[in-house]
C-alpha positions as CSV (number, residue, x, y, z in Angstrom):
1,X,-22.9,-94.3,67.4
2,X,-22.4,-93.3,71.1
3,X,-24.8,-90.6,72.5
4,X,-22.9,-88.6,75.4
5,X,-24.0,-86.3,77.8
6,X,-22.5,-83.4,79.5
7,X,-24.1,-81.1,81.9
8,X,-22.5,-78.7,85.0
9,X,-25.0,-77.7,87.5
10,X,-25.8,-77.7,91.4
11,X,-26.7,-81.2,91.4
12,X,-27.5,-84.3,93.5
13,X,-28.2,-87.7,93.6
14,X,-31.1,-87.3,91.9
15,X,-30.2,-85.6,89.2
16,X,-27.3,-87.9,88.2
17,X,-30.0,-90.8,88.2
18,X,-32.3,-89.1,86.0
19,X,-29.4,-87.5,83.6
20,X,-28.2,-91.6,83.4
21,X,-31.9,-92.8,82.6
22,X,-32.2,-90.2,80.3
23,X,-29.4,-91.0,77.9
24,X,-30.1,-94.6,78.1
25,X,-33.8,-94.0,76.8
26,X,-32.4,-91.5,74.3
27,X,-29.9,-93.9,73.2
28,X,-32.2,-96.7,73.3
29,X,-34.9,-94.6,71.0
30,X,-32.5,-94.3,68.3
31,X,-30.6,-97.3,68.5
32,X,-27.8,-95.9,69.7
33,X,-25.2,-97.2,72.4
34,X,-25.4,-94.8,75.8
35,X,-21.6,-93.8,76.6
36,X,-20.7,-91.6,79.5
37,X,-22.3,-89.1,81.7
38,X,-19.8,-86.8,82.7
39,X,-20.6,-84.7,85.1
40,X,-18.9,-81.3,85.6
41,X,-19.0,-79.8,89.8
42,X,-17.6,-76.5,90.0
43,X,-16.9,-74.4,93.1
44,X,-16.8,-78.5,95.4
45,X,-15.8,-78.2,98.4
46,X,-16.1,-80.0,102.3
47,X,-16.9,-78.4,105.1
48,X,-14.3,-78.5,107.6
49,X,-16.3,-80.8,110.1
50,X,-17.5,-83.1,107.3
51,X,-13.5,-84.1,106.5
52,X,-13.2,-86.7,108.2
53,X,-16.7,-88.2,107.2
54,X,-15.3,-87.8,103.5
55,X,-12.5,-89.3,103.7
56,X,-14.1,-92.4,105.8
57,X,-16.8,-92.2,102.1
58,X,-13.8,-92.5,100.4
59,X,-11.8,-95.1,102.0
60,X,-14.5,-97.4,102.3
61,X,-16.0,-98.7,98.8
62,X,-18.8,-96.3,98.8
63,X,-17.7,-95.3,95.4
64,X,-19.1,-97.7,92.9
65,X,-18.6,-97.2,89.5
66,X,-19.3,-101.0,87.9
67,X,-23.4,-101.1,87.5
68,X,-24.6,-102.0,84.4
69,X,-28.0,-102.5,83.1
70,X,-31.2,-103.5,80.7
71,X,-33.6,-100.9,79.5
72,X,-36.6,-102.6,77.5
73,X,-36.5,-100.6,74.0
74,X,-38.9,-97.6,74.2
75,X,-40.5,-95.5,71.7
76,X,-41.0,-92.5,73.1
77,X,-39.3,-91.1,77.2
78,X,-42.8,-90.2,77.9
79,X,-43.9,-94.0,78.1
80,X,-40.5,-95.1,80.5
81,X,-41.4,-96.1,84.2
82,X,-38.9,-98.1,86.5
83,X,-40.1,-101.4,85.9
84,X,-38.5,-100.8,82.2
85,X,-35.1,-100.6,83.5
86,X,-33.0,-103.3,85.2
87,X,-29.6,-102.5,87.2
88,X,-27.1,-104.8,87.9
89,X,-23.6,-105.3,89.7
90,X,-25.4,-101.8,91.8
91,X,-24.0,-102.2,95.5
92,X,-25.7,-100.1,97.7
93,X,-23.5,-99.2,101.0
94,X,-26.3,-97.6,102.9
95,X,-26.0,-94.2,104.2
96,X,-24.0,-91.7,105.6
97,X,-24.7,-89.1,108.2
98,X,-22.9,-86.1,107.6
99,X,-22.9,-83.3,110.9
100,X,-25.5,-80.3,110.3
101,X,-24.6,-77.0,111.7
102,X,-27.8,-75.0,113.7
C-alpha cells in the first residue's frame, strides 16, 4: 500500500517539511510505503523585482528533488523527534535574498 498526501494552502518551507514527516510516520505506523506529497499553490506568482532572483533559483540547482531517507519505526507521531529521522542525498544550496519593498 502507498499512503499519499494532498493538501492546497498558503504554505512555506515549513509546512512542506512537516506535511513530508508526517506521511512518513503515518506510513511508517502502519507499515505502509510513503508515496508522494503533492502539493497544490494556487493564485503563485513573482513580484516583478524578484524575476530575476527566480530565474537565477531556477537556473542554478537550487531545486533538489533526489533526498531520501530512514525513519526508525514509531508507534505512535506523538513519540517522533528529529533524531528518529535520517535524510540523505539532501543538498542544501544556502540562501537566497529576495528584495523587500518598504
Amino acid at each position: 500500500m502507498t499512503l499519499k498526501s494532498e493538501w492546497a494552502s498558503d504554505i512555506n518551507d515549513m509546512h512542506y517539511k512537516f506535511g513530508a514527516t508526517m506521511l512518513a510516520c503515518v506510513a511508517n505506523m502502519i507499515n505502509a510505503k510513503a508515496g508522494t506529497l503533492k502539493v497544490v499553490i494556487a493564485d503563485a506568482h513573482i513580484y516583478e523585482e524578484h524575476f530575476n532572483t527566480a530565474w537565477y533559483q531556477i537556473n542554478n540547482g537550487y531545486i533538489h528533488i533526489d533526498p531520501t531517507y530512514n525513519l526508525q519505526p514509531q508507534l505512535n507521531m506523538y513519540e517522533f523527534q528529529p533524531k528518529h529521522i535520517e535524510i540523505h542525498n539532501y543538498e542544501h544550496k544556502g540562501s537566497i535574498d529576495y528584495e523587500l519593498k518598504s
